[in-house]
N, C-alpha and C positions, 0 to 999 in steps of 0.2 A: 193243852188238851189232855183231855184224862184219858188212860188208856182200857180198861177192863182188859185184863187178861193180855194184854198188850203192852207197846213201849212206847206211846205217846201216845197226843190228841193232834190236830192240824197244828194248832195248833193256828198258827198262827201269824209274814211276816214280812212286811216289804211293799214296793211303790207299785202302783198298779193303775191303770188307764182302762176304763170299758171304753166296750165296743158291741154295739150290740145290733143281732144280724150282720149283713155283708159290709165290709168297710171298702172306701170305694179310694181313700188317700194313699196313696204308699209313700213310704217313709224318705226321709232326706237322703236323696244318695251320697251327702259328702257327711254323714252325719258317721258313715265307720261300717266296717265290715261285722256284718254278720255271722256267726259259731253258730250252728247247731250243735248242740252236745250229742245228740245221737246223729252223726253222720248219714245214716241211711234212710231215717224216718223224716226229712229235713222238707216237706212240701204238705201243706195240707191235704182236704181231701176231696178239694176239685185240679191236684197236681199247679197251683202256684208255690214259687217261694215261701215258706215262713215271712214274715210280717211282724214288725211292733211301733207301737206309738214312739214317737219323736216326744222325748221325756227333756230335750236340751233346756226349755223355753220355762220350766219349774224351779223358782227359787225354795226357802226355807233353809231351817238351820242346819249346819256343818262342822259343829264341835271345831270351836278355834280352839287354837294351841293351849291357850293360857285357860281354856275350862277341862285342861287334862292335867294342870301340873302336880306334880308330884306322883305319877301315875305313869308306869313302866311298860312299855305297850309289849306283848308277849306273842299275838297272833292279829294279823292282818288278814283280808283278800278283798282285795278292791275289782277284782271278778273282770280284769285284764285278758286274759289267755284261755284258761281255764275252767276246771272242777277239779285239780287234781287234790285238792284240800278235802275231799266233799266225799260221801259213799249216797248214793243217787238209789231212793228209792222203787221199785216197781214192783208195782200188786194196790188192790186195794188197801184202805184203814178200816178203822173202826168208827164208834161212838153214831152207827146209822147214816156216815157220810157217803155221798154222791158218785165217788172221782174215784177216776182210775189212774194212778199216776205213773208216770212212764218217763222216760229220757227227753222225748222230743219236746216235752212244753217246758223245758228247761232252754233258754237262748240268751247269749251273752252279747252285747251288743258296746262299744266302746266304753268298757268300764263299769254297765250295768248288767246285773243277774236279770231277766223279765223272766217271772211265774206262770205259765200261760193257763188258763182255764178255758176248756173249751166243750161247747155239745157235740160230739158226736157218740157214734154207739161203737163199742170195741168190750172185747170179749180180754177177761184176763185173773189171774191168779186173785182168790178171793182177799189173801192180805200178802206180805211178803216172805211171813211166812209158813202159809197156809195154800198151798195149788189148785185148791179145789177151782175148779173155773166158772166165772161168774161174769153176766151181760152190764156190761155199765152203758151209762147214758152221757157221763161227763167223765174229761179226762183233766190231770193238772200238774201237776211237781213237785217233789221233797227232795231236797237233801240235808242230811245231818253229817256235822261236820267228823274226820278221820279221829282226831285228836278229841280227850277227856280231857276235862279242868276238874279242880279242886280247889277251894278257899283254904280250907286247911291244911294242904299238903303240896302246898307254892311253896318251892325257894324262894327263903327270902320277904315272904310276904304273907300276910294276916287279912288280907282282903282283894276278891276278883272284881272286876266290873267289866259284864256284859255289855256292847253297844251292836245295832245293827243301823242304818241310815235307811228309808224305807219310804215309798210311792203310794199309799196303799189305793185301792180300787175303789167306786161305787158301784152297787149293785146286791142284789135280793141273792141270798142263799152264798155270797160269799163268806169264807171264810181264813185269810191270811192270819200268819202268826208267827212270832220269832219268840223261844222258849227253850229249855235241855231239858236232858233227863238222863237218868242210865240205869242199865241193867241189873238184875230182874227189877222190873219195874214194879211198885214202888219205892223201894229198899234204899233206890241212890237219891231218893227224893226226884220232883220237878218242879221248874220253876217256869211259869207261863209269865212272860215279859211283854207280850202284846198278845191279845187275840181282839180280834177286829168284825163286826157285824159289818157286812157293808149294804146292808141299809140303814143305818145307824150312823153317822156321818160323823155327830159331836161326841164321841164315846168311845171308850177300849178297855177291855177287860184283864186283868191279871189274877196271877193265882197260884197256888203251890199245894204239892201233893207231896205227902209222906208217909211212910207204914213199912212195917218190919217184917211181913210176911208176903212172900212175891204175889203178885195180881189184888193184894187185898191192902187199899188206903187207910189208915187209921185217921187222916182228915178228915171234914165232911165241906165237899165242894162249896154245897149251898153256906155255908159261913166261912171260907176264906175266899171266897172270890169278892172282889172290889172293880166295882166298876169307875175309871177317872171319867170325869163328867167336864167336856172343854165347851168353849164357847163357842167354837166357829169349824166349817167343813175340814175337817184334818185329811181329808183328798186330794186338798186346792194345793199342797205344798209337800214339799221332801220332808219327813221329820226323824228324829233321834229318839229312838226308844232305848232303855238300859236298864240294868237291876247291876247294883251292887251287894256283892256277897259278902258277909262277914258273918262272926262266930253269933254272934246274938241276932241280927238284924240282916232284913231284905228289903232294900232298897228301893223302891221304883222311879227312874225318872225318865219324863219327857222333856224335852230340848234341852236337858242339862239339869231343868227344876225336879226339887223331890217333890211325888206327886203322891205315894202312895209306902208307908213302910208296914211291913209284916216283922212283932218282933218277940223274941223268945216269952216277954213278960204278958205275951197275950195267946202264945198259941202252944207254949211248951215245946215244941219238936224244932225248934229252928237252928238250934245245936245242935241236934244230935245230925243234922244231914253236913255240919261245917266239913269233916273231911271226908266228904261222898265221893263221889269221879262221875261227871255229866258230860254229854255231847250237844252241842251246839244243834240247834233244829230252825231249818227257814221251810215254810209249805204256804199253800191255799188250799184248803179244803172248801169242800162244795157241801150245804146243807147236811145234814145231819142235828145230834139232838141241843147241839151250841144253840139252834133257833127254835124256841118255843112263842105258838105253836111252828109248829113245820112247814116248811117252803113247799109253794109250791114250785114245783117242778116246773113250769111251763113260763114260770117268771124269773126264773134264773136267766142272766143273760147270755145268748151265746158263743161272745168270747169277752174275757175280762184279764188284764196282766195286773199282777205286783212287780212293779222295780224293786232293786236292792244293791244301794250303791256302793255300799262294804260292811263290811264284819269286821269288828277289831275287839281285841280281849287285853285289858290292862290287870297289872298285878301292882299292891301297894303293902 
């Protein structure tokens, strides 16, 4: 996601089940206890429990052993216990999005992160950090991870490769994404690794930003963004998104296949970000200017998850 004046876009990341209006299932009780990461905010807002889809019953791909080898794993979180990996955003974003992101649409459930997108109206900091207070209509979840990587400035190693394992959602005005960046943004470069329409079913978007002067990209979106074009509902199944990062070239691939490469002999800047410093980013964003023309509002659904069954970071 692009940020103006900011430090990302939703960007974009992870497995996700609609739900749309009241759901009337609740979840498998032997299926694992449920974390709210905000302890206090932990019931919706007619006072039930938090709630998520029973994710057990989705196959897809899970990077076996032998399509890592040679390839040094450095960072894990298979989203067991915790967030303590994770700096958990609250405040609105940018780029004309919806959401108001907070702790409580963040829920970890045996193993999986679930995103939670949801209507209701709550009042809150206009971004994270910006206080001005401001009425939102949708609420949903970010976190970017504690820890900075670098390709160029790994022990030991001349190339990173990003994976996240990810559910994503159907549904109007969704916008999941797993992507870094760092600070002042554009300076450390960013690399959009998935963003996801989710009325858009067969399709995913990637992209990279870079520019030497804070808030100001010297790319131009509209000519690095590449849309992968698949054949079939990438909703129905868990998938593997990645970027591999080296000095020349960026990588894209899904279930393992390269799908998409961005590389110095076509865009000039893709060196110069090799020894940047990036954080890790998994979000849903809700509507904003990702969708042209603009959602409406009244078709966005009123709850939708991304899954996210781990983050791992290899060095080679």
């Amino acid at each position: 996601m692009m940020m103006h004046i900011k430090l990302t876009r939703p960007l974009y990341l992870l497995v996700t089940i609609l739900l749309i209006g009241s759901c009337d299932q609740k979840p498998d009780d032997t299926y694992g206890e449920v974390v709210i990461v905000d302890d206090v905010n932990d019931t919706d807002d007619n006072g039930n429990a938090d709630e998520t889809p029973d994710v057990s019953s989705f196959t897809g791909y899970n990077q076996p052993v032998e399509d890592v080898n040679g390839w040094e794993l450095i960072f894990e979180d298979e989203f067991t216990a915790n967030l303590d990996n994770w700096t958990i955003w609250t405040g609105g974003a940018y780029n004309n999005e919806l959401q108001h992101y907070q702790p409580d649409n963040l829920i970890l459930k045996e193993g999986v992160l679930f995103i939670r997108e949801q209507r209701e109206s709550v009042t809150g900091a206009t971004t994270n950090v910006d206080s001005t207070q401001k009425n939102f209509n949708f609420t949903s979840g970010r976190i970017e991870s504690n820890q900075n990587f670098s390709a160029g400035n790994t022990s030991n190693a001349t190339k990173l490769r990003f994976s996240a394992r990810i559910l994503l959602p159907e549904g109007e005005g969704l916008w999941p994404a797993f992507w870094s960046y760092g600070d002042p943004w554009p300076t450390q470069g960013e690399f959009d690794i998935l963003e996801f329409r989710g009325n858009n079913t067969t399709s995913y978007v990637t992209n990279f930003f870079y520019g030497t002067t804070a808030g100001v990209p010297s790319t131009d979106a509209g000519q690095t963004s590449f849309n992968v074009n698949l054949t079939s509902n990438i909703t129905q199944n868990w998938h593997v998104f990645e970027l591999i990062w080296s000095e020349n070239t960026l990588e894209i691939l899904f279930d393992n296949e390269v799908v998409h490469s961005f590389t110095e002999a076509n865009w000039n800047v893709i060196n110069d970000m090799y020894t940047k410093s990036q954080r890790l980013v998994l979000n849903m964003a809700v509507g904003g200017d990702f969708f042209q023309p603009n959602v409406d509002p009244t078709s966005i659904p009123n709850e939708a998850f991304t899954a996210i069954d781990w983050v791992r970071v290899y060095k080679q």
